[in-house]
Short mmCIF file of the C-alpha atoms (twelve columns), coordinates in Angstrom:
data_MODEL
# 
_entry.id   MODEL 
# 
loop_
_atom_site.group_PDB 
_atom_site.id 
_atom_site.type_symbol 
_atom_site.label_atom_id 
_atom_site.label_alt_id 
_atom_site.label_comp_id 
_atom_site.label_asym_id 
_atom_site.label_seq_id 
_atom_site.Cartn_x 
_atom_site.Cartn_y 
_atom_site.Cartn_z 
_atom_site.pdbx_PDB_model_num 
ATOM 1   C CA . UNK A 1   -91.821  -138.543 -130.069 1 
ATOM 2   C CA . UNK A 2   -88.811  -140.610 -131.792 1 
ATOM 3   C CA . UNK A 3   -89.168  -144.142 -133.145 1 
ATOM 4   C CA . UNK A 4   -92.684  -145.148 -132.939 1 
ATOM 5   C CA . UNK A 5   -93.403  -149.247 -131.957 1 
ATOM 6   C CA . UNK A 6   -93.986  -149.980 -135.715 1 
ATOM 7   C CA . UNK A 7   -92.629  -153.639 -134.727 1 
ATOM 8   C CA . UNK A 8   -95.993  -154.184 -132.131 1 
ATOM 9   C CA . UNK A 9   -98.141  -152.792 -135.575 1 
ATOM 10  C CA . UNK A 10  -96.665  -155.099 -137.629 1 
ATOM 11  C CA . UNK A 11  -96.707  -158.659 -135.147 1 
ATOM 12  C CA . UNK A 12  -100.430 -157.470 -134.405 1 
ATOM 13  C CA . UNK A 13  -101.500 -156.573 -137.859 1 
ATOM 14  C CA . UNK A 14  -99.076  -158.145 -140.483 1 
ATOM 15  C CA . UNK A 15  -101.777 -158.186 -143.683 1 
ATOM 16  C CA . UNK A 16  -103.562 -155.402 -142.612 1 
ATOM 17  C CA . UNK A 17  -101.723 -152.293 -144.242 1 
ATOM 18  C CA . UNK A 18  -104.579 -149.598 -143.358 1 
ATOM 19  C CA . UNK A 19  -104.008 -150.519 -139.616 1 
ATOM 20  C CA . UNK A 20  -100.432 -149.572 -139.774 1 
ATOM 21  C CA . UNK A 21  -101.389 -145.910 -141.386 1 
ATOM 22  C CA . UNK A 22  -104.111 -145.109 -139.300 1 
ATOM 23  C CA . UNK A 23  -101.072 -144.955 -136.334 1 
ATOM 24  C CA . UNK A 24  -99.451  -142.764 -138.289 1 
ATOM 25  C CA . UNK A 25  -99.609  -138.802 -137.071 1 
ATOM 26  C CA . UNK A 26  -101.887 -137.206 -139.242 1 
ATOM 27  C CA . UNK A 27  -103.062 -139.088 -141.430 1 
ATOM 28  C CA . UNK A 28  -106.670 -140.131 -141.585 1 
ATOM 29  C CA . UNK A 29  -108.954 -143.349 -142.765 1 
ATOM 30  C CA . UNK A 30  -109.466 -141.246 -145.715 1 
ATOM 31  C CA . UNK A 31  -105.849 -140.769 -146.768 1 
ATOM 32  C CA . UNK A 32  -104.643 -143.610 -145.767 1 
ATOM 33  C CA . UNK A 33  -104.622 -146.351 -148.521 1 
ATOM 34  C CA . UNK A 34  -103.523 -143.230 -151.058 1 
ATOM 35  C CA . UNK A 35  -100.428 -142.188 -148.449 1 
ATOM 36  C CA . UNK A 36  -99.596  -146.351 -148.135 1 
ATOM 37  C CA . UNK A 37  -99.142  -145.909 -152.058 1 
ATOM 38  C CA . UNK A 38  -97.248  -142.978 -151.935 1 
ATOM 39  C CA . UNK A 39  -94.728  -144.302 -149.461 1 
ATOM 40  C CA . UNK A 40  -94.352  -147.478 -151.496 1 
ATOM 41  C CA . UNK A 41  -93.033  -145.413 -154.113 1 
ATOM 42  C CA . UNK A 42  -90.226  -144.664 -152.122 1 
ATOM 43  C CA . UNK A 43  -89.193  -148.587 -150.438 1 
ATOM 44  C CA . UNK A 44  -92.202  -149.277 -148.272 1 
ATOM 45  C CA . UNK A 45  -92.877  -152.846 -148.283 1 
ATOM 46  C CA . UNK A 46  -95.765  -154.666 -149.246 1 
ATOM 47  C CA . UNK A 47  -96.671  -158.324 -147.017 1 
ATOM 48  C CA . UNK A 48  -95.191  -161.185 -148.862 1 
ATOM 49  C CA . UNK A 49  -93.627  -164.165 -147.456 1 
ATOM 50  C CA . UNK A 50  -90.203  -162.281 -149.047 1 
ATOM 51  C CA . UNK A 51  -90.721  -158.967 -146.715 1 
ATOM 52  C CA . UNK A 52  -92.232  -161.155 -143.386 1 
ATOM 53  C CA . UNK A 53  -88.380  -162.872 -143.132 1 
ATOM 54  C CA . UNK A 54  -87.204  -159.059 -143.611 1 
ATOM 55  C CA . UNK A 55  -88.985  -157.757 -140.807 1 
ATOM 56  C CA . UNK A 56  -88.067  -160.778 -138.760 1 
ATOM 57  C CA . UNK A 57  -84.650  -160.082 -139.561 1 
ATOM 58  C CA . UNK A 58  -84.803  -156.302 -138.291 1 
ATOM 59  C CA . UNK A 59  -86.289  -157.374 -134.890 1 
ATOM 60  C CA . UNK A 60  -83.208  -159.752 -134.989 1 
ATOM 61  C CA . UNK A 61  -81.057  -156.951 -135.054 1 
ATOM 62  C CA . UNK A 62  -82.689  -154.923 -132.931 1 
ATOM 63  C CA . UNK A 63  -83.178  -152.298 -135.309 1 
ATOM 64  C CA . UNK A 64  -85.903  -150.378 -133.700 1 
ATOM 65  C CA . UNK A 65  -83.573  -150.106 -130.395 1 
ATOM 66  C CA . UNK A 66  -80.389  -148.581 -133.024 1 
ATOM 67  C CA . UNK A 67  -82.734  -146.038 -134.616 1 
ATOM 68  C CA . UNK A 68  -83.627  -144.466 -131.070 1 
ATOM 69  C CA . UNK A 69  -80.174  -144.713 -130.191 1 
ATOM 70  C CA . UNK A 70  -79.251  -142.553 -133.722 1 
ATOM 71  C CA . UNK A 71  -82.234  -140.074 -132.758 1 
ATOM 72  C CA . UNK A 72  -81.004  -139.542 -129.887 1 
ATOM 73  C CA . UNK A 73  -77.531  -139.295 -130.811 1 
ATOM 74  C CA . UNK A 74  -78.433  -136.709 -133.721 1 
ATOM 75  C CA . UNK A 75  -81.133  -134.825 -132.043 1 
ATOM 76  C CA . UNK A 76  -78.143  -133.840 -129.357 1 
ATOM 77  C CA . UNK A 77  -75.771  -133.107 -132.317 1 
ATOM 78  C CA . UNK A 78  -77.627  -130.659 -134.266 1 
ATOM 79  C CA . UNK A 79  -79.856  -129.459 -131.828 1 
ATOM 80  C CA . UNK A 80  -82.535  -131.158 -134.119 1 
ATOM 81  C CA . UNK A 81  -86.418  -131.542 -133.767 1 
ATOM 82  C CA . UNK A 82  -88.339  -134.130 -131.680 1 
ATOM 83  C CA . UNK A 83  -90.039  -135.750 -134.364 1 
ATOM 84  C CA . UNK A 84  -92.077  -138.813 -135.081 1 
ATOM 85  C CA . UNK A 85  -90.000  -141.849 -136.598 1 
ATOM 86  C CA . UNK A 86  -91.435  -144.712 -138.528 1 
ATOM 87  C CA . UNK A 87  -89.449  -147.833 -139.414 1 
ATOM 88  C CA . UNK A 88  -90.685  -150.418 -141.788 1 
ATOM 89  C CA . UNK A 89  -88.929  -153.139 -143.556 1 
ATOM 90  C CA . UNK A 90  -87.867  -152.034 -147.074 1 
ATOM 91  C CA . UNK A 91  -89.584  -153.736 -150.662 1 
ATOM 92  C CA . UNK A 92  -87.681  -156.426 -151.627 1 
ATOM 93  C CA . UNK A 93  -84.815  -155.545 -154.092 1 
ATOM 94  C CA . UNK A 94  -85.285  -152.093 -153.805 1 
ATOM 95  C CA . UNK A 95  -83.017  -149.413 -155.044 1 
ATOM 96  C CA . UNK A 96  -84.177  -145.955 -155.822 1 
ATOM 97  C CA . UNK A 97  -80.882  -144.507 -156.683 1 
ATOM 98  C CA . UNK A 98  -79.092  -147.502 -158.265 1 
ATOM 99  C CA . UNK A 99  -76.070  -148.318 -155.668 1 
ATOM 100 C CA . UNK A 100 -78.030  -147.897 -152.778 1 
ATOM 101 C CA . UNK A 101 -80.027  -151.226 -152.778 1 
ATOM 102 C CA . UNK A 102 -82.687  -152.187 -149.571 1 
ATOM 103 C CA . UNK A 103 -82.426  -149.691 -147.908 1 
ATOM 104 C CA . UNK A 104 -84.418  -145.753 -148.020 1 
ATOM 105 C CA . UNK A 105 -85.991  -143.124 -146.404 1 
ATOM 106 C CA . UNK A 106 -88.340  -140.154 -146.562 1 
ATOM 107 C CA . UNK A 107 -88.368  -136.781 -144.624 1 
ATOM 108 C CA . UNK A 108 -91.432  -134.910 -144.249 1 
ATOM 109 C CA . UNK A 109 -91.089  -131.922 -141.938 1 
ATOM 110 C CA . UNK A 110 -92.217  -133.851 -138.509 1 
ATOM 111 C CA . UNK A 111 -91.756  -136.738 -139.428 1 
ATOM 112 C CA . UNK A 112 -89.624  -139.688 -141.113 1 
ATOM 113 C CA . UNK A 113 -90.095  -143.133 -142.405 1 
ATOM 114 C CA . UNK A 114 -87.264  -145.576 -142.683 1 
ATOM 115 C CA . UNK A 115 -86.719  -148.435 -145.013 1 
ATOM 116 C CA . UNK A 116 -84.153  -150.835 -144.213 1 
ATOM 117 C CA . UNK A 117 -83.155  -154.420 -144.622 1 
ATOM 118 C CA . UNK A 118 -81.015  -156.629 -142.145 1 
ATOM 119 C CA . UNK A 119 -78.283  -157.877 -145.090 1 
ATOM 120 C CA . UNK A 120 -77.205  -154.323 -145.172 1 
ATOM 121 C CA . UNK A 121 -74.342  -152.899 -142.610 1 
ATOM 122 C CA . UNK A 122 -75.558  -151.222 -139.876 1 
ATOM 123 C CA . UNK A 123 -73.582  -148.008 -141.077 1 
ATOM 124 C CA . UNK A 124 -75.744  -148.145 -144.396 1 
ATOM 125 C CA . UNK A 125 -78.849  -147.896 -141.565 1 
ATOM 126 C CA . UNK A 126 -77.340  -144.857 -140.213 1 
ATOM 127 C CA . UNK A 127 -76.144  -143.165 -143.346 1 
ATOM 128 C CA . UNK A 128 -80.014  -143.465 -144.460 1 
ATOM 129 C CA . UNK A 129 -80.798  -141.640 -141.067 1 
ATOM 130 C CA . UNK A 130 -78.368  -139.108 -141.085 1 
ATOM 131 C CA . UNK A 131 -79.199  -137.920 -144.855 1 
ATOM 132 C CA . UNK A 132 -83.664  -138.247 -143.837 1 
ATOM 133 C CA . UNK A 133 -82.573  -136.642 -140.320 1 
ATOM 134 C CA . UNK A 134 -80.798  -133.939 -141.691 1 
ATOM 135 C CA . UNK A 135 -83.304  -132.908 -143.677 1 
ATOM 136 C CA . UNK A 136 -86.004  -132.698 -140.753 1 
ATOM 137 C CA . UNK A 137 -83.132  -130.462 -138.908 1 
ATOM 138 C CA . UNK A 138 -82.625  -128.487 -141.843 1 
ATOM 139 C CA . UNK A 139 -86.781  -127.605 -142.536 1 
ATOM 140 C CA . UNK A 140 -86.734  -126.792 -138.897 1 
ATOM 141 C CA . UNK A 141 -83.884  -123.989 -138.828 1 
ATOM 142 C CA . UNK A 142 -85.231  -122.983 -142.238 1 
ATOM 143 C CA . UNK A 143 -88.681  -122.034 -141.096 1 
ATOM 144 C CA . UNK A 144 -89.793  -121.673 -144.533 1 
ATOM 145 C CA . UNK A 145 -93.300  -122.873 -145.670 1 
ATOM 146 C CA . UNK A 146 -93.894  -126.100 -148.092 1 
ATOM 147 C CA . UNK A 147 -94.901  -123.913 -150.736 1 
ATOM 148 C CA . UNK A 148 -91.864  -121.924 -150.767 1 
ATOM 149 C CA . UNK A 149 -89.215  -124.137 -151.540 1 
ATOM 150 C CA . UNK A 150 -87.417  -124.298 -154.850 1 
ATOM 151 C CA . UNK A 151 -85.244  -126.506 -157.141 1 
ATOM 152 C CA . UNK A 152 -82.220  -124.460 -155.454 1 
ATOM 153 C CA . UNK A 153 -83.532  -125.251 -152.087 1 
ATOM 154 C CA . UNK A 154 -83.995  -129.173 -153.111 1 
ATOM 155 C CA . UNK A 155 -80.357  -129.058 -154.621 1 
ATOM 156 C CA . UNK A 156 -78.592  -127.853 -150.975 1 
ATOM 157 C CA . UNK A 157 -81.077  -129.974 -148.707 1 
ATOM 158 C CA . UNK A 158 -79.708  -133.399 -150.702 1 
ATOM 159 C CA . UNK A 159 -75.970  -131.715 -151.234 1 
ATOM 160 C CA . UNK A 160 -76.094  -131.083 -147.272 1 
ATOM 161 C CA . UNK A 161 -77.408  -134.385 -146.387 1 
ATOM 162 C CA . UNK A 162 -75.257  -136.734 -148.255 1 
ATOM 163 C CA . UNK A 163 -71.895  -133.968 -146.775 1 
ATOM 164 C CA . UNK A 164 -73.364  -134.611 -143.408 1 
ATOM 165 C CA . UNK A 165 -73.219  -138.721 -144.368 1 
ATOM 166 C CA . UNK A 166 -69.406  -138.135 -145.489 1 
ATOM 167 C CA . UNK A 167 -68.460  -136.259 -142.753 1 
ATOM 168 C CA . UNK A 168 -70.560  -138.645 -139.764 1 
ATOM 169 C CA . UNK A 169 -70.813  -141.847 -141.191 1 
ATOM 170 C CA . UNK A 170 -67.746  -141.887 -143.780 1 
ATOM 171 C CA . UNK A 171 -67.426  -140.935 -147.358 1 
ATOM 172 C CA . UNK A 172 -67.610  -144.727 -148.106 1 
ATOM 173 C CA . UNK A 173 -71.116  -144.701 -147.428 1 
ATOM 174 C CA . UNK A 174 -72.212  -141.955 -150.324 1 
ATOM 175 C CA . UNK A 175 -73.561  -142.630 -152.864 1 
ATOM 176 C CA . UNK A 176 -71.758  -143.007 -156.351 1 
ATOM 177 C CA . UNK A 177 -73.379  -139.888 -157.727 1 
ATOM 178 C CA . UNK A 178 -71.265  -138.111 -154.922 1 
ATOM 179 C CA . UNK A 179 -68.298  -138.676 -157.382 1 
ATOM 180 C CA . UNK A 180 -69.599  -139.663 -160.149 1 
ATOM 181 C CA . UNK A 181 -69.037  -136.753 -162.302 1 
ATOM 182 C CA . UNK A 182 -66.072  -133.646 -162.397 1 
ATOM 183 C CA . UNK A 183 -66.086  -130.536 -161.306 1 
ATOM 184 C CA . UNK A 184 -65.862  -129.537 -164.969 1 
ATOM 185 C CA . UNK A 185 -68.972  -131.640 -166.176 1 
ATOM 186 C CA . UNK A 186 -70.718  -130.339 -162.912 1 
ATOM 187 C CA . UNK A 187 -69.906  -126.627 -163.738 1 
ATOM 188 C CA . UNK A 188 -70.799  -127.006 -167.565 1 
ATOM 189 C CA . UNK A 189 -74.239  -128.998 -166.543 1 
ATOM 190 C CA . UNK A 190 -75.658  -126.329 -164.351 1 
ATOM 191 C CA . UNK A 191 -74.701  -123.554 -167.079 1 
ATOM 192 C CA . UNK A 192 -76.718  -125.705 -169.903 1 
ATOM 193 C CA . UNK A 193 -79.495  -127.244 -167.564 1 
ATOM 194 C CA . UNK A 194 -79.972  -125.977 -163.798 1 
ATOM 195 C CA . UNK A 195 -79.085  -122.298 -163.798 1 
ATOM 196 C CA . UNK A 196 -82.216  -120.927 -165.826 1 
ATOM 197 C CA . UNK A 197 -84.660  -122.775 -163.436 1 
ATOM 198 C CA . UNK A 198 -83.658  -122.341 -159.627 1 
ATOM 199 C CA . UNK A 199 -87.341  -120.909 -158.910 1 
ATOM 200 C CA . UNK A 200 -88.830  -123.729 -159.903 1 
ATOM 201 C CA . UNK A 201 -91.311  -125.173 -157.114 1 
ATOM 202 C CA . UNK A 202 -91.696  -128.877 -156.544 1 
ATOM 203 C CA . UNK A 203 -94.996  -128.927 -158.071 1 
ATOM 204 C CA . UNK A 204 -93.563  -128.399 -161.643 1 
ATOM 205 C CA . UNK A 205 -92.129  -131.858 -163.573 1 
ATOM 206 C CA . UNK A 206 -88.563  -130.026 -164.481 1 
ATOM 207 C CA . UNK A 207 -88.210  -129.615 -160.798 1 
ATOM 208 C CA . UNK A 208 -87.697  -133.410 -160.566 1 
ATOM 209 C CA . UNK A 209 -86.365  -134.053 -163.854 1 
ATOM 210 C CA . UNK A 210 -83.529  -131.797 -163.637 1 
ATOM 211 C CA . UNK A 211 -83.375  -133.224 -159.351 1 
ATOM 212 C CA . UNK A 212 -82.876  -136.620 -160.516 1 
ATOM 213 C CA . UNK A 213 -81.305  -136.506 -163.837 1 
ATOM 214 C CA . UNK A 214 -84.318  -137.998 -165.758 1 
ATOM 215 C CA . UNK A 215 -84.636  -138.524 -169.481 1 
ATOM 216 C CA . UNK A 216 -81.732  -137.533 -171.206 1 
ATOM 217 C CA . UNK A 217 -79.860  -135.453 -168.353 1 
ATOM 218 C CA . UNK A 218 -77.326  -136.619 -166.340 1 
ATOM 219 C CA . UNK A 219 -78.337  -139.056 -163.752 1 
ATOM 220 C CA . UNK A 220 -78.764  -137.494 -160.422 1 
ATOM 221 C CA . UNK A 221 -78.080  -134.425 -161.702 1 
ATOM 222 C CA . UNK A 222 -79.392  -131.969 -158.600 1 
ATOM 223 C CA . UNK A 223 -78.063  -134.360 -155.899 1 
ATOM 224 C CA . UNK A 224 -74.760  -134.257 -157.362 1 
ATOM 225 C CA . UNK A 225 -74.155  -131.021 -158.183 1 
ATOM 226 C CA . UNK A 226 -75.543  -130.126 -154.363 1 
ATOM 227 C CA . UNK A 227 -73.377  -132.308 -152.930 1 
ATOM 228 C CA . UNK A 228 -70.281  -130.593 -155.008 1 
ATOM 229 C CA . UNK A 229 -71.385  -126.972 -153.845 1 
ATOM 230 C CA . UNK A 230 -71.573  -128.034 -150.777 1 
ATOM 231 C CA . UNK A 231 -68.399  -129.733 -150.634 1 
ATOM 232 C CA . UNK A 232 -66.489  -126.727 -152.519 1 
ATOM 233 C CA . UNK A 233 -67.705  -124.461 -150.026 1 
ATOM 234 C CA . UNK A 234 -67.397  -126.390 -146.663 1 
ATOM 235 C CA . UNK A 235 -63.491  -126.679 -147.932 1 
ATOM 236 C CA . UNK A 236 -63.616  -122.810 -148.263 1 
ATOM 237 C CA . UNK A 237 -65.243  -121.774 -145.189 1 
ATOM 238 C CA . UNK A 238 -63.962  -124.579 -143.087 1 
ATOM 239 C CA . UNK A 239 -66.743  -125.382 -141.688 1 
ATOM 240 C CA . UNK A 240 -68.432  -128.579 -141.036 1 
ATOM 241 C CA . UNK A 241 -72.083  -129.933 -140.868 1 
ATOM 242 C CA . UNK A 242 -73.653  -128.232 -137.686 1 
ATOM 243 C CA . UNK A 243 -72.183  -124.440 -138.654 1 
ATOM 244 C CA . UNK A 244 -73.758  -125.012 -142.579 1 
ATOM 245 C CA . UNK A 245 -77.343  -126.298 -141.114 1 
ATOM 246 C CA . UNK A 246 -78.982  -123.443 -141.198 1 
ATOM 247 C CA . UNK A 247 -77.212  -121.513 -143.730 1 
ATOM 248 C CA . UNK A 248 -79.882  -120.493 -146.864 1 
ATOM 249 C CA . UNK A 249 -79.505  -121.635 -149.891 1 
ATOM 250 C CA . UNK A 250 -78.204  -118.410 -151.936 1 
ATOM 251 C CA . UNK A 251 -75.754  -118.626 -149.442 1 
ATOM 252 C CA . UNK A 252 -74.023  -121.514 -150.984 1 
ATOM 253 C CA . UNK A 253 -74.790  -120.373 -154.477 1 
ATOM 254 C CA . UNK A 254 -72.639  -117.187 -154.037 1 
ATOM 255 C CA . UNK A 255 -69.884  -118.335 -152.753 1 
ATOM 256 C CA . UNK A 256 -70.052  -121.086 -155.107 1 
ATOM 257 C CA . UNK A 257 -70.235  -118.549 -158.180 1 
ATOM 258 C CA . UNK A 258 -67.597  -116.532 -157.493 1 
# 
């Protein structure tokens, strides 16, 4: 599959939103204006003036023609699945996690949609691939159903990804929440707030509130402290992205416990 000709879409169709979903691999007419709302939530752009010199920008670049090139170059790496790849211009101003402004992603199993803005680096494009790619690997060596993943599960896939950024792209392209907070604080938080609640599914709101740090927890709270097991036992093991792909969850968590 790799990166579908979402530039043609857009040049053809530029105010016509339901045309660009009805390309998209399984999704029909009927879900269509509900999944274009959906992936707004996470940096799709809406037509505006703003967005058209954004997407103007990206063909500029060439940026269709770098995120084949990064398929390529990380489907070969990890052995990882032929998937679909969708690349849109990101919502002007965006930031979902704060420090990470105009640029985002989303992973779903087969396949990926990419947010990005030309005023970014072009290793900011590829650290947003390598952390949505990974993820699409990782679901793929997991074999595990939708259903059956848990807040543990959601804490390693986003530690993993954001290692796999550090150790391919370069640690200056994580994230603040990557260092934000000690080992200490990290170790004391998941006593008080993550430990009880590691079976949670993703359907349940304390999944994402204790994921994301909302209300009055600690912001990012499940991406960080995945991305400090994961970097605690990488050291340990010596072992680097493509030998921890695959490795389950509880893995991590026991050699992180002991």
């Amino acid at each position: 599959m790799g990166v579908y000709n979402t530039k043609e879409w857009l040049m053809n169709h530029w105010d016509e939103p339901l045309e660009w979903m009805s390309k998209i691999d399984g999704i029909s007419e009927r879900e269509a204006i509900s999944f274009y709302r959906y992936l707004q939530q996470h940096g799709m752009f809406a037509p505006s003036k703003r967005t058209r010199s954004t997407f103007e920008g990206l063909v500029q670049k060439k940026a269709w023609k770098e995120m084949e090139r990064l398929f390529l170059k990380y489907k070969q790496l990890w052995n990882g699945p032929d998937i679909g790849i969708y690349l849109f211009p990101v919502q002007s101003n965006f930031s979902l996690f704060g420090d990470r402004p105009n640029k985002s992603g989303l992973a779903l199993g087969d396949k990926m949609f990419l947010f990005l803005s030309p005023d970014i680096d072009k290793e900011q494009w590829e650290a947003v691939f390598v952390h949505e790619y990974h993820h699409c690997a990782r679901m793929e060596k997991l074999e595990k159903r939708e259903e059956e993943y848990r807040l543990l599960d959601s804490i390693l896939f986003e530690g993993l990804a954001e290692f796999a950024v550090k150790e391919y792209v370069g640690e200056k392209w994580n994230p603040s929440w990557c260092k934000q907070y000690t080992s200490a604080d990290i170790k004391k938080w998941w006593r008080s707030y993550v430990q009880d609640h590691l079976m949670l599914s993703k359907q349940n709101p304390v999944h994402d509130r204790i994921l994301y740090g909302k209300g009055m927890l600690p912001s990012m709270l499940g991406y960080a402290t995945g991305f400090a097991i994961v970097e605690e036992c990488a050291k340990k093991w010596k072992k680097g992205t493509k030998e921890m792909l695959a490795l389950p969850a509880e893995t991590f968590l026991k050699e992180w416990n002991q």
